[in-house]
Backbone as JSON Lines, residues from 0, in Angstrom:
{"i":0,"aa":"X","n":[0.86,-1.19,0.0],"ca":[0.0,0.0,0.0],"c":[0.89,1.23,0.0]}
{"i":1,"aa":"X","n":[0.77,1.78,-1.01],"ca":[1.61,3.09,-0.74],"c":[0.79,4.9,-0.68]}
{"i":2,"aa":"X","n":[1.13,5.57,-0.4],"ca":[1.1,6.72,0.22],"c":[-0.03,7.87,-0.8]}
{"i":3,"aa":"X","n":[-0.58,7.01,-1.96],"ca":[-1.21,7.84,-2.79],"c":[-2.24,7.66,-2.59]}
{"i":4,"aa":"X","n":[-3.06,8.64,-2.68],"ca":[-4.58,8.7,-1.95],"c":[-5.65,9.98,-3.24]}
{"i":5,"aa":"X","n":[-6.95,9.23,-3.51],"ca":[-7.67,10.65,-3.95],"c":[-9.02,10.53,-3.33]}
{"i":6,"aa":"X","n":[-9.41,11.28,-3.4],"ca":[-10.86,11.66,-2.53],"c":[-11.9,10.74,-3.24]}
{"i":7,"aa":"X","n":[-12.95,10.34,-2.55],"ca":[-14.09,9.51,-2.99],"c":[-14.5,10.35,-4.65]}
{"i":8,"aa":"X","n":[-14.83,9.35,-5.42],"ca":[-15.6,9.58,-6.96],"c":[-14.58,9.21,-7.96]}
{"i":9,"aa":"X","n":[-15.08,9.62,-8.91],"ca":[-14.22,9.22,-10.25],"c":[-12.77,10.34,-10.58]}
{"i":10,"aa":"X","n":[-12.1,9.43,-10.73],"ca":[-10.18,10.13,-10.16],"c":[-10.59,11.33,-11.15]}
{"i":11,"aa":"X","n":[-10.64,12.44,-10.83],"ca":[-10.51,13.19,-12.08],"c":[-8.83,14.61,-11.64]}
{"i":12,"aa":"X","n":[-7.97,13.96,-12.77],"ca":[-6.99,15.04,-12.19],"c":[-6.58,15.99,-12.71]}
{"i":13,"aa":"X","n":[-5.94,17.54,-11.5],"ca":[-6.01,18.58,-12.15],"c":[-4.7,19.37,-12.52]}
{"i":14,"aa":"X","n":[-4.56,20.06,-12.91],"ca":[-3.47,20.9,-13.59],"c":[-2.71,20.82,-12.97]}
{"i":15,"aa":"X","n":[-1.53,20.81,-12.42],"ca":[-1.03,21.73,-11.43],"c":[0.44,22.6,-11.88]}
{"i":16,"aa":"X","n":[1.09,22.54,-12.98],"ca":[2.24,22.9,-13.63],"c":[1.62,23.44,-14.95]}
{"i":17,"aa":"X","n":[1.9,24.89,-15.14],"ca":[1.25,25.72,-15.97],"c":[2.49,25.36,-17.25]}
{"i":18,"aa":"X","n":[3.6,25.22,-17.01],"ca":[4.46,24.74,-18.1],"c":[4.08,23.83,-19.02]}
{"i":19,"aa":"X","n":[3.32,22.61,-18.69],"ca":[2.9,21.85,-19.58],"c":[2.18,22.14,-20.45]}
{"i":20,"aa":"X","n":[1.63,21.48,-21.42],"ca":[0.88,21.55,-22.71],"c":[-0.88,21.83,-22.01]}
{"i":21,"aa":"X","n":[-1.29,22.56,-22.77],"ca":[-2.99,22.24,-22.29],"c":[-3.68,21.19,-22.44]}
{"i":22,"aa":"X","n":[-4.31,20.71,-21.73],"ca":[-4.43,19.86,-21.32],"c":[-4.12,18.91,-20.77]}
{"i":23,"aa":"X","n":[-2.77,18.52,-20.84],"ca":[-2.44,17.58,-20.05],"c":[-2.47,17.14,-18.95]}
{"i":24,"aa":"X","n":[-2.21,15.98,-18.1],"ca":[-2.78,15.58,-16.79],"c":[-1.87,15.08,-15.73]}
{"i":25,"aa":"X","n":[-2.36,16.0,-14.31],"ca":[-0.87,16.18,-13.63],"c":[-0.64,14.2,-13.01]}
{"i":26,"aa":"X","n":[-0.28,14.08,-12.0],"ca":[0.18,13.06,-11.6],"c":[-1.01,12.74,-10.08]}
{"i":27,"aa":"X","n":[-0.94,11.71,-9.92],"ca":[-2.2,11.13,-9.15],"c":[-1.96,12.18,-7.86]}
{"i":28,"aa":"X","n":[-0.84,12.48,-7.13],"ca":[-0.4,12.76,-5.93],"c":[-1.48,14.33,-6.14]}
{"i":29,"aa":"X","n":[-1.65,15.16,-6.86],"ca":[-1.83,16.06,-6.58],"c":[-3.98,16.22,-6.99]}
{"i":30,"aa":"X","n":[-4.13,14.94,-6.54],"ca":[-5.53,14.96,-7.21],"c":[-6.33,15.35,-5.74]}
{"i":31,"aa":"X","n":[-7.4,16.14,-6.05],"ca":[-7.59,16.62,-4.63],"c":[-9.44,17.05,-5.3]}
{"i":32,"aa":"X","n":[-9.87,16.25,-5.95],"ca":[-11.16,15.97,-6.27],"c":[-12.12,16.14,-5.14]}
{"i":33,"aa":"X","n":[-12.93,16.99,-5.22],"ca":[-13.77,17.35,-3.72],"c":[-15.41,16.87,-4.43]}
{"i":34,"aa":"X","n":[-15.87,15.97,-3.81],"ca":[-17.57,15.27,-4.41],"c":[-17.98,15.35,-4.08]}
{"i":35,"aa":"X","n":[-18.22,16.43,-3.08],"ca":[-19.64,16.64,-2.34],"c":[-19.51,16.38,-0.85]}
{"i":36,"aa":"X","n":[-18.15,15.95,-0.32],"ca":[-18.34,15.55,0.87],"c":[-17.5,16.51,1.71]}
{"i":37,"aa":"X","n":[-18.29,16.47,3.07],"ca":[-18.04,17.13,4.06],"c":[-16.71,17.81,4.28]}
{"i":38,"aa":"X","n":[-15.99,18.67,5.02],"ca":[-14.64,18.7,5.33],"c":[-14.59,17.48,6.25]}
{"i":39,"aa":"X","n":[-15.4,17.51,6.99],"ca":[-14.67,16.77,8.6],"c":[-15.02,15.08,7.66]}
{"i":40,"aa":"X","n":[-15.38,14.94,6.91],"ca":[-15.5,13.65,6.56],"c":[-15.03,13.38,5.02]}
{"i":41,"aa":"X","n":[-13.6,13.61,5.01],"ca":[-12.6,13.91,4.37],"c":[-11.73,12.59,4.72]}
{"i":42,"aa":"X","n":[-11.18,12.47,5.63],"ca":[-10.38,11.47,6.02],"c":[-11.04,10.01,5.68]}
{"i":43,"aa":"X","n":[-12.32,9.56,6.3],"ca":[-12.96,8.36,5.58],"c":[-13.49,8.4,4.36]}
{"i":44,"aa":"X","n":[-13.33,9.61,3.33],"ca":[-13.85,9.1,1.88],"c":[-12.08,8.83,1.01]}
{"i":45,"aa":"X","n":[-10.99,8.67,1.36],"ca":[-10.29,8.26,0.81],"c":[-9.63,7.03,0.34]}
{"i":46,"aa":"X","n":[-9.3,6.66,-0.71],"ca":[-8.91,5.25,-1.03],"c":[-7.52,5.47,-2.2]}
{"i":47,"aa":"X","n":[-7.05,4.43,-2.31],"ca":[-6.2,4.37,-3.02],"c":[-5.97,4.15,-4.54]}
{"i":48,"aa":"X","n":[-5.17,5.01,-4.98],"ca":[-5.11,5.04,-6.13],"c":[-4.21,3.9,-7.37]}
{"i":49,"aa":"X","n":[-3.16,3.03,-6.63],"ca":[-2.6,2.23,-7.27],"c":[-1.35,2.96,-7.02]}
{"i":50,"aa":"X","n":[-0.19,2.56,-8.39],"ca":[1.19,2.82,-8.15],"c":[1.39,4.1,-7.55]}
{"i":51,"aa":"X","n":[2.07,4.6,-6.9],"ca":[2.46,5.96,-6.86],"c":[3.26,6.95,-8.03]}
{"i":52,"aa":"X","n":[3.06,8.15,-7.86],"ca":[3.03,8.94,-8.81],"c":[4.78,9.53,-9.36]}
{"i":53,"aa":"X","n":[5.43,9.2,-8.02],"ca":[6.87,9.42,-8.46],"c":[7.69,7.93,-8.58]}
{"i":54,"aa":"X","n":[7.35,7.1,-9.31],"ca":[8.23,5.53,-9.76],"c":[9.71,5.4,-9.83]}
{"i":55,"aa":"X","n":[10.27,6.37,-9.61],"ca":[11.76,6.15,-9.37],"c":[12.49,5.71,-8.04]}
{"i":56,"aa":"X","n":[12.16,6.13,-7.03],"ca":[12.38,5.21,-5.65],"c":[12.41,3.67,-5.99]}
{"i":57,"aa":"X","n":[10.24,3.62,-6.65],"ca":[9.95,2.47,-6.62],"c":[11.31,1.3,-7.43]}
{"i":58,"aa":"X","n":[11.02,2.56,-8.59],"ca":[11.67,1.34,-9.7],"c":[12.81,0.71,-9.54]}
{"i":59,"aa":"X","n":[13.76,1.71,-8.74],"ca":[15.1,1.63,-7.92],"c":[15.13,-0.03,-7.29]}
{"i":60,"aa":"X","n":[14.1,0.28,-6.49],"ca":[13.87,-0.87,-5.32],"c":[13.1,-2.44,-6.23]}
{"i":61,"aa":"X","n":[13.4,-2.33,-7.28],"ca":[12.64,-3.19,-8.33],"c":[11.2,-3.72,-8.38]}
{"i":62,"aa":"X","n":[10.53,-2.98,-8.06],"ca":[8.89,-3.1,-7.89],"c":[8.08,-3.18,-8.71]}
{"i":63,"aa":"X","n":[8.81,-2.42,-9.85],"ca":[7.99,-2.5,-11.18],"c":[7.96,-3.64,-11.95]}
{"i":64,"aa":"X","n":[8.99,-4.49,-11.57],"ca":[9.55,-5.31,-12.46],"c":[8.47,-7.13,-12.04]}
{"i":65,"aa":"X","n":[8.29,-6.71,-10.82],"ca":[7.76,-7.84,-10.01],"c":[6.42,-8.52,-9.89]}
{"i":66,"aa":"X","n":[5.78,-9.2,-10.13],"ca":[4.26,-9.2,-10.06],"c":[3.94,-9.32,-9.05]}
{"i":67,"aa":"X","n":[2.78,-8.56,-8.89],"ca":[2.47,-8.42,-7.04],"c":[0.94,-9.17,-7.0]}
{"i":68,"aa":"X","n":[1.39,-9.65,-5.81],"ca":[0.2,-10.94,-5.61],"c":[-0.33,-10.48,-4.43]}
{"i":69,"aa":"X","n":[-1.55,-10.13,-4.81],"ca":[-2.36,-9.54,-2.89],"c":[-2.93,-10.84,-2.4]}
{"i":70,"aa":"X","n":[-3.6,-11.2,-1.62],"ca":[-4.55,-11.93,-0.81],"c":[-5.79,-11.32,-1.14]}
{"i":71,"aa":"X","n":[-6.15,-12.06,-1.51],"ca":[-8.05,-11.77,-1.92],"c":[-8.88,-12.7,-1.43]}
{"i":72,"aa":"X","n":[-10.22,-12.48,-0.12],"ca":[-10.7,-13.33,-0.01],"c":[-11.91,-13.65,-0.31]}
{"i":73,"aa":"X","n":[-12.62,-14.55,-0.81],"ca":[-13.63,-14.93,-1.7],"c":[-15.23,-14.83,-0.67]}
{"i":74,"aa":"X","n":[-14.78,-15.1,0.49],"ca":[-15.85,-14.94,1.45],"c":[-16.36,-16.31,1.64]}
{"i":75,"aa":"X","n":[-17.19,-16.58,2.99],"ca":[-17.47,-17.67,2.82],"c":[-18.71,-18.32,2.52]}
{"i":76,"aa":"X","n":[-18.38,-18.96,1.45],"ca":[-18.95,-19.89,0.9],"c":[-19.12,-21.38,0.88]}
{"i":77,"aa":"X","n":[-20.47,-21.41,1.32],"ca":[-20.46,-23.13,1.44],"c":[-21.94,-23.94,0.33]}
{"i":78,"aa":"X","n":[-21.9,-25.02,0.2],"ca":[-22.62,-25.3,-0.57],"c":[-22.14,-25.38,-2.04]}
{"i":79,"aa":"X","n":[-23.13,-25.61,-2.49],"ca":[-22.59,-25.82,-4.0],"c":[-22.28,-24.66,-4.9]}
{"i":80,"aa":"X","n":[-21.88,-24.76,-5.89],"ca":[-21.15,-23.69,-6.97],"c":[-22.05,-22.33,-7.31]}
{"i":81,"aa":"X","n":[-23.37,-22.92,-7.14],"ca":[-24.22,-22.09,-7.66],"c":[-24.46,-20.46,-6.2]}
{"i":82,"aa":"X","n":[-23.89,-20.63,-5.17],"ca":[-23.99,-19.88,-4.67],"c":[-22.56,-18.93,-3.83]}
{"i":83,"aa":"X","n":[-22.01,-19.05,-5.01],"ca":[-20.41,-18.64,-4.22],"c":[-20.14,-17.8,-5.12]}
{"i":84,"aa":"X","n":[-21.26,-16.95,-5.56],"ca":[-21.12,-15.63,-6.9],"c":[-21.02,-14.42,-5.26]}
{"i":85,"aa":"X","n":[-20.05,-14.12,-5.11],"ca":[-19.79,-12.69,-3.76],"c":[-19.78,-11.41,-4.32]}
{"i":86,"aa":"X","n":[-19.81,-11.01,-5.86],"ca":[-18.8,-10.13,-6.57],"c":[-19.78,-9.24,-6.63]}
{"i":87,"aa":"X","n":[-21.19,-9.59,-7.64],"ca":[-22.34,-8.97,-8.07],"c":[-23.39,-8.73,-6.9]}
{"i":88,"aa":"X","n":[-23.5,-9.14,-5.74],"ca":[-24.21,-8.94,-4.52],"c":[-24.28,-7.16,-4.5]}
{"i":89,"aa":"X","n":[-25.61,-7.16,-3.84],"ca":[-26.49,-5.76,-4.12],"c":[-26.8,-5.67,-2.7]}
{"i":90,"aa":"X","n":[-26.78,-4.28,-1.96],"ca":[-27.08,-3.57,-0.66],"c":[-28.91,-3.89,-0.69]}
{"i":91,"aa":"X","n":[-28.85,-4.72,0.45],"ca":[-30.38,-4.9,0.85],"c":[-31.73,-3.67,1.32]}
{"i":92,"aa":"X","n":[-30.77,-2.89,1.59],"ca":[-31.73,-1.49,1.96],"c":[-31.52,-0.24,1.37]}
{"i":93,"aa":"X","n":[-32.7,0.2,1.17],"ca":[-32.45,1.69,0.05],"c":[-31.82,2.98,0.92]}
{"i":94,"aa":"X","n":[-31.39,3.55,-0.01],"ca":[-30.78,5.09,0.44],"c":[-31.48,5.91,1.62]}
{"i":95,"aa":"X","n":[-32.76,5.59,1.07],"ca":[-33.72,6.32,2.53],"c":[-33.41,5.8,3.79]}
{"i":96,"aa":"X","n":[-33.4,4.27,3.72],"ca":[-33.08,3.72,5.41],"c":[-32.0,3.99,5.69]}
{"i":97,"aa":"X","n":[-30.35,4.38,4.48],"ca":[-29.36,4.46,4.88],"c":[-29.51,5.89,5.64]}
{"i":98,"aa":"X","n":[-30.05,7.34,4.84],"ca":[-30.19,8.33,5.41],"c":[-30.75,8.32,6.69]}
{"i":99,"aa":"X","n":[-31.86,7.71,7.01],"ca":[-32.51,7.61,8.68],"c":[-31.15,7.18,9.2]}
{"i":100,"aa":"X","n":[-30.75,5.98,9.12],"ca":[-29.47,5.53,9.95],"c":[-28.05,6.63,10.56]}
{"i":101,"aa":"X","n":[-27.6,7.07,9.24],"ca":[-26.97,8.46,9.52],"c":[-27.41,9.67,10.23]}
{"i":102,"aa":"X","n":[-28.76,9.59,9.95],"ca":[-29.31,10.44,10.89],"c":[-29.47,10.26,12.49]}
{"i":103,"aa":"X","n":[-29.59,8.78,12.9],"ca":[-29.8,8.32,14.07],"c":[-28.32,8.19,15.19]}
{"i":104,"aa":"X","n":[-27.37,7.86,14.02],"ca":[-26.44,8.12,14.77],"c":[-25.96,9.86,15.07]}
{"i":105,"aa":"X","n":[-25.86,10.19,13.97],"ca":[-25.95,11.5,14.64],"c":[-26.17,12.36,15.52]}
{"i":106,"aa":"X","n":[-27.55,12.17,15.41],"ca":[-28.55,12.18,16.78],"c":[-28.8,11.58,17.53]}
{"i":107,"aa":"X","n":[-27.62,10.92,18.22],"ca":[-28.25,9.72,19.0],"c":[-29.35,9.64,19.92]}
{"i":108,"aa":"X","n":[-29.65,11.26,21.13],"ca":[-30.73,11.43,21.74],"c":[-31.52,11.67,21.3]}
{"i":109,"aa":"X","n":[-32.01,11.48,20.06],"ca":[-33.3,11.7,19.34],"c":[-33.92,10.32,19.12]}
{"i":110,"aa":"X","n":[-35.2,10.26,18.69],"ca":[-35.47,9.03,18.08],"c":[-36.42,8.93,16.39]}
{"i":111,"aa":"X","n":[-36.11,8.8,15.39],"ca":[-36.15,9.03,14.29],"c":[-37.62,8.49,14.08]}
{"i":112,"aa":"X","n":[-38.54,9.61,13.62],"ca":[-40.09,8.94,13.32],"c":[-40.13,8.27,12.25]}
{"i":113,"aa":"X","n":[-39.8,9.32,10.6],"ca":[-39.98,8.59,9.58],"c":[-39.05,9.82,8.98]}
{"i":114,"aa":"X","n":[-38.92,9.65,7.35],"ca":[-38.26,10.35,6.52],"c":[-39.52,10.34,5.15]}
{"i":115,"aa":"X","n":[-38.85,11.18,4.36],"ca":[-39.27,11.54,2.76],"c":[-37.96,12.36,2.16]}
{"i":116,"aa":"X","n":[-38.49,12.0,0.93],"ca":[-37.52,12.32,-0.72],"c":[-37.85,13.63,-0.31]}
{"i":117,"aa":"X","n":[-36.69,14.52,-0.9],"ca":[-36.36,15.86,-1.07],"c":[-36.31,16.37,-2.58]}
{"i":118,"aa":"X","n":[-35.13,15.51,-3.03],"ca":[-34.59,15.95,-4.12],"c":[-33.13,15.19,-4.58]}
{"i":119,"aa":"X","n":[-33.08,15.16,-5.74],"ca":[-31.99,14.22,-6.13],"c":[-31.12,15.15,-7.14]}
{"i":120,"aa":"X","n":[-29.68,14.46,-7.3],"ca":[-28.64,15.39,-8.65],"c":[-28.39,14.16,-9.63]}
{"i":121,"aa":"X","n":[-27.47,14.04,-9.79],"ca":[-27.12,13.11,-10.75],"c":[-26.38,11.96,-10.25]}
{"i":122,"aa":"X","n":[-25.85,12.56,-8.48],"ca":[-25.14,11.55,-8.19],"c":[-25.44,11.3,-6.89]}
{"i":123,"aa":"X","n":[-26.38,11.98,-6.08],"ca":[-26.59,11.71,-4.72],"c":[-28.31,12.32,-4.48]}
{"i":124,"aa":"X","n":[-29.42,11.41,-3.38],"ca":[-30.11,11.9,-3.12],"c":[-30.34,12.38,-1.56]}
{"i":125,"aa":"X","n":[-31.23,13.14,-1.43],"ca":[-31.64,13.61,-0.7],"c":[-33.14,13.66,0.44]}
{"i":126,"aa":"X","n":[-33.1,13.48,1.13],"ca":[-34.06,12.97,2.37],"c":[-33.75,14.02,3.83]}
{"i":127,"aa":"X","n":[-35.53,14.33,3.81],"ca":[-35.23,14.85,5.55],"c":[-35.94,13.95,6.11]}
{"i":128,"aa":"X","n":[-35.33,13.55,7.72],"ca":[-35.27,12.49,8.48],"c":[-36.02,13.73,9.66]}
{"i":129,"aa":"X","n":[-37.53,12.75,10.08],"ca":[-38.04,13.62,10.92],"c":[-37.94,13.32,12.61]}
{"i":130,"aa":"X","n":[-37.07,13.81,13.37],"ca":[-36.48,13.56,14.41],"c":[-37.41,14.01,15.76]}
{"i":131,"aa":"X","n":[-38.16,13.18,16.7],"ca":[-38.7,13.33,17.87],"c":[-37.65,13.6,18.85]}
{"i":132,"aa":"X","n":[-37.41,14.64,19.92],"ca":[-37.29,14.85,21.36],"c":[-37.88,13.64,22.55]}
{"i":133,"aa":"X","n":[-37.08,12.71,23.17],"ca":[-38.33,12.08,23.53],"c":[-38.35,12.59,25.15]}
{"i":134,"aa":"X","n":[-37.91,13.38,25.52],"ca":[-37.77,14.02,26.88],"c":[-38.15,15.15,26.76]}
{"i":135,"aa":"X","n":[-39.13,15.54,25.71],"ca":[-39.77,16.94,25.39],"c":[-41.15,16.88,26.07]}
{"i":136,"aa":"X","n":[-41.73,17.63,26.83],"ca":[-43.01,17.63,27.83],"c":[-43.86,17.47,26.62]}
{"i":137,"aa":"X","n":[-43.81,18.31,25.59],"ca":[-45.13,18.26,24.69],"c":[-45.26,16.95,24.01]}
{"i":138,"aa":"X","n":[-43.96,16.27,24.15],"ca":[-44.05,14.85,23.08],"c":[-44.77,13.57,24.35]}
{"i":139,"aa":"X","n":[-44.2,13.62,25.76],"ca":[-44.29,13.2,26.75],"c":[-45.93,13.18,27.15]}
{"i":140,"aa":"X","n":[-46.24,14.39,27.15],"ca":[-47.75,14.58,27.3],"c":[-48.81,14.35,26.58]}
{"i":141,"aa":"X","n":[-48.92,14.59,25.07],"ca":[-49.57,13.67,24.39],"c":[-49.88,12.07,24.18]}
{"i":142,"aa":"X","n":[-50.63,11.46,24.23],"ca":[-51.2,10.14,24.08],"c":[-51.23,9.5,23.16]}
{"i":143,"aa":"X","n":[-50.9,10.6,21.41],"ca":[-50.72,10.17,20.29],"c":[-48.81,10.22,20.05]}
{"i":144,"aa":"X","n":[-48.41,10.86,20.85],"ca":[-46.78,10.4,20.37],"c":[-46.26,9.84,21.46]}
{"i":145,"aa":"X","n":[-46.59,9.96,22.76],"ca":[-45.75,9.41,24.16],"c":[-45.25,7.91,24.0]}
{"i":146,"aa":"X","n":[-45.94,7.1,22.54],"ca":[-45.74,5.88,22.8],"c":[-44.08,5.67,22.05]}
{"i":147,"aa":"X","n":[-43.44,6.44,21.25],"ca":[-42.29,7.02,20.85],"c":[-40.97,7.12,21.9]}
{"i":148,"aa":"X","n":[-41.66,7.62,23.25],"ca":[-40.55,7.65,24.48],"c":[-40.7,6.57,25.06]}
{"i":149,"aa":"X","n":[-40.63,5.68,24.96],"ca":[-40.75,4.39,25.34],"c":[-39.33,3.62,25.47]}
{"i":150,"aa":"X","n":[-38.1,3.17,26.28],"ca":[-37.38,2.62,25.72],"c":[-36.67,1.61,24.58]}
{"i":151,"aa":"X","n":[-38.14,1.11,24.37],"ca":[-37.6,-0.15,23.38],"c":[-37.92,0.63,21.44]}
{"i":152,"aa":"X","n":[-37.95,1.91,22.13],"ca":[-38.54,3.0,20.48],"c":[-36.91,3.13,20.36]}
{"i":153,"aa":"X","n":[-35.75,2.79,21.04],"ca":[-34.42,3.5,20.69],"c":[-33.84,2.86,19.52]}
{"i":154,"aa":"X","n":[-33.49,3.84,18.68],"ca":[-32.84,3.35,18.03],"c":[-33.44,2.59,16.89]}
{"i":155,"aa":"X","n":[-35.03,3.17,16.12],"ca":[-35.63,2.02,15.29],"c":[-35.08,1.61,14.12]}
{"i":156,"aa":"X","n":[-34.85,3.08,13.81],"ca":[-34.09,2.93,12.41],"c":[-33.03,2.15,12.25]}
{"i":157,"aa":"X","n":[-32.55,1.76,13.32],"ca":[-30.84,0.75,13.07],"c":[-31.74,-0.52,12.78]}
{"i":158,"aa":"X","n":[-33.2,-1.05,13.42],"ca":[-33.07,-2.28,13.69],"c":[-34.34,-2.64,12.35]}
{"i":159,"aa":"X","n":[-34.46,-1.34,11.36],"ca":[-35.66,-1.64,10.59],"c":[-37.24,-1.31,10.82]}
{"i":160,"aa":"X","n":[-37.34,-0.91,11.86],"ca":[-38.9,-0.71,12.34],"c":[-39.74,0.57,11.34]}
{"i":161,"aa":"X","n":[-38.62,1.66,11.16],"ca":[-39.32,2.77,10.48],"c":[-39.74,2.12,8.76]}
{"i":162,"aa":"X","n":[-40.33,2.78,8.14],"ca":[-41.59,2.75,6.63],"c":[-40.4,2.45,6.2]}
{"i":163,"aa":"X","n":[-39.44,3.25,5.63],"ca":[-38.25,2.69,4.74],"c":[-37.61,1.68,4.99]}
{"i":164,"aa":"X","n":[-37.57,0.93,6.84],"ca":[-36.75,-0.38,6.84],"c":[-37.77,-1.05,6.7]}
{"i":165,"aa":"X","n":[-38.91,-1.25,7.1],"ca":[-40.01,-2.13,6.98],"c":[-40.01,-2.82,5.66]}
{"i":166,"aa":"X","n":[-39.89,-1.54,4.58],"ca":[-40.09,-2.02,2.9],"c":[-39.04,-2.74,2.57]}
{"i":167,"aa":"X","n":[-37.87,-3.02,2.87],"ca":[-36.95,-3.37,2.64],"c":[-36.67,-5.14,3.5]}
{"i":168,"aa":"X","n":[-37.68,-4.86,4.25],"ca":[-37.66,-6.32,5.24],"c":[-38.99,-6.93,4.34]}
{"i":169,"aa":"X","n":[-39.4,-6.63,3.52],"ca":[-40.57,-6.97,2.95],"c":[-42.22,-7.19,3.86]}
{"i":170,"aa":"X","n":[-42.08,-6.28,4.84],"ca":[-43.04,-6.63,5.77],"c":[-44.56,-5.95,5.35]}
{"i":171,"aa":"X","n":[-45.44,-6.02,5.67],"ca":[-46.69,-5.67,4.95],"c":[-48.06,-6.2,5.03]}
{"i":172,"aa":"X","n":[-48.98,-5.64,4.9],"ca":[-50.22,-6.41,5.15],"c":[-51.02,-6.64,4.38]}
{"i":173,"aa":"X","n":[-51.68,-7.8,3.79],"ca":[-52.1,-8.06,2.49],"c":[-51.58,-9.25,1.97]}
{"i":174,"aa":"X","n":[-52.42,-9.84,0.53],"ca":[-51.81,-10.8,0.34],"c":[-50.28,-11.21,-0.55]}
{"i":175,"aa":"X","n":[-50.33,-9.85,-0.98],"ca":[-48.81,-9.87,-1.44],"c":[-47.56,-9.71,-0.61]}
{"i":176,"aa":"X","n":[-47.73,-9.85,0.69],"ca":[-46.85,-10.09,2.03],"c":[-46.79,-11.45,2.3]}
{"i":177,"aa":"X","n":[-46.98,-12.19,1.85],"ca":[-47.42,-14.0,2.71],"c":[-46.16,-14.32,2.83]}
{"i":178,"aa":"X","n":[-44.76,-14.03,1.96],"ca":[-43.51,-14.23,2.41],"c":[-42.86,-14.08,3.43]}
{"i":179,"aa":"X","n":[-43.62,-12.67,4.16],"ca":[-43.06,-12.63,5.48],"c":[-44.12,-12.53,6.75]}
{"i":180,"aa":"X","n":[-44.92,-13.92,6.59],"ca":[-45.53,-14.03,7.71],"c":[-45.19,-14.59,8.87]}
{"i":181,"aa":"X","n":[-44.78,-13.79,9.94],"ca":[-44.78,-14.61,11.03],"c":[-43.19,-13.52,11.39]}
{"i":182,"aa":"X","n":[-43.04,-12.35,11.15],"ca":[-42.08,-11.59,11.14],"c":[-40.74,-11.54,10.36]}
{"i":183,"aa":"X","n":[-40.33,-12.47,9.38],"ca":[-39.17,-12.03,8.69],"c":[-39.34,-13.5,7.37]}
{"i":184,"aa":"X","n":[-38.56,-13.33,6.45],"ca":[-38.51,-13.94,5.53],"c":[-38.01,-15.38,5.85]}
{"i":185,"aa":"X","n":[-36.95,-15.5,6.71],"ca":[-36.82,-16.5,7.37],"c":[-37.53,-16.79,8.69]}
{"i":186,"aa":"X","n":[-38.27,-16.34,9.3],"ca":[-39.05,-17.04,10.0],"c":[-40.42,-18.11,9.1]}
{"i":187,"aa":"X","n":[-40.89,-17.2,8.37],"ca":[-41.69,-17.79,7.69],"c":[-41.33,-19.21,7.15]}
{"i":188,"aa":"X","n":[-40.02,-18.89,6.31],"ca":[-39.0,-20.16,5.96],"c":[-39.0,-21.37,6.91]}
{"i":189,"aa":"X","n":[-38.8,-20.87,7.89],"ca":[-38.36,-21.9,8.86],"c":[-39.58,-22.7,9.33]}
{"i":190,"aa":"X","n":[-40.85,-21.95,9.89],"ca":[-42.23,-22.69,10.3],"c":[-42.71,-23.17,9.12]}
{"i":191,"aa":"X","n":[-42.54,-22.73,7.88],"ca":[-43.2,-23.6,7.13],"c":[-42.44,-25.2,6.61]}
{"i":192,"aa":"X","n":[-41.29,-25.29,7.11],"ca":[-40.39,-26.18,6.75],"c":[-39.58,-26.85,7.79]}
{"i":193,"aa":"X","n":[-40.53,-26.97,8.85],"ca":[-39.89,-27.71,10.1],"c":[-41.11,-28.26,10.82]}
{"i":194,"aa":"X","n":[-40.68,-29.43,10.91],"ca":[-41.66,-30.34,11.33],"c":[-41.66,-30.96,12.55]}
{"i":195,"aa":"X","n":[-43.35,-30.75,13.36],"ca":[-43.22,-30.67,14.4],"c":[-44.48,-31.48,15.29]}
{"i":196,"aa":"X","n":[-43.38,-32.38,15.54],"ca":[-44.7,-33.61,16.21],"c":[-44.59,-33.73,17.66]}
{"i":197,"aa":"X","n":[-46.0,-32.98,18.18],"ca":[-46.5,-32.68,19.86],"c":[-46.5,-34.16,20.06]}
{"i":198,"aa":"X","n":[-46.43,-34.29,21.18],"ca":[-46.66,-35.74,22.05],"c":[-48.01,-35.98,21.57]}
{"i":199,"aa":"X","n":[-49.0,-34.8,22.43],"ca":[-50.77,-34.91,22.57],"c":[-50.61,-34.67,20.52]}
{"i":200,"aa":"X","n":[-50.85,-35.18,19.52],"ca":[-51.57,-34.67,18.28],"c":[-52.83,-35.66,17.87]}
């Protein structure tokens, strides 16, 4: 791993030596691509770019010359062939539950009711996450939200309870829900496919 780093998105790099020809393209080290993200969250959108940008140390030390073999691990997989595809696997929950989540940690003394769409660009969307007080007298005193300050309300959004994790757990009422009867996709799985002989039947 070496020392070259560019900011989260697509490497795009910029000038930095007016001597050169127009257009041309400076060297990875000086790529400093800003995508939308935070200052203070700067340090975790970085990743690596591959060789480094000045190869003469390297080449010195014969690095170029060498084929480099990482450790790659495939994950585990058991069963037969047909299920040890790790590569093409897709994020189970949409952007909205990810936004509540970010929001919840954030806020950790809050407790997250629900969210809605804002607005989208080309490369990121947008959601406001509607956040309860639960030590607020007016939330406390009502009979239609007090059930919100409740301890076991902490934290719903991590565990799926809010509209956006719900949809994503496939939970629902109706007959196009029958997959997840009995609370989760594998519960259902499991009672319908385990067999169970009472003493008294």
């Amino acid at each position: 791993m070496h020392g070259v780093f560019c900011l989260q998105g697509r490497p795009r790099w910029v000038r930095t030596s007016t001597s050169r020809s127009y257009g041309g393209r400076s060297s990875p080290t000086s790529c400093a691509f800003f995508s939308g993200c935070a200052a203070g969250s700067i340090a975790s959108s970085l990743r690596s770019t591959g060789p480094p940008a000045q190869p003469g140390p390297i080449k010195r030390a014969d690095w170029a010359t060498r084929p480099s073999k990482v450790m790659s691990y495939k994950g585990a997989t058991y069963g037969k062939p047909v299920h040890h595809g790790v590569n093409q696997l897709k994020f189970a929950r949409s952007l909205q539950s990810v936004a509540e989540e970010r929001a919840g940690r954030h806020c950790g003394a809050l407790r997250v009711l629900n969210s809605y769409w804002v607005g989208e660009d080309s490369t990121y969307k947008f959601f406001e996450v509607i956040l309860i007080d639960p030590f607020h007298k007016a939330i406390r005193r009502n009979p239609d939200t007090q059930w919100i300050t409740k301890p076991v309300h902490k934290h719903r959004e991590m565990r799926g309870l809010t509209s956006a994790g719900r949809k994503s757990r496939g939970l629902g009422k109706g007959h196009k829900f029958h997959h997840t009867i009995g609370g989760s996709r594998r519960a259902a799985w499991r009672r319908r496919n385990t067999l169970q002989l009472h003493r008294y039947r």
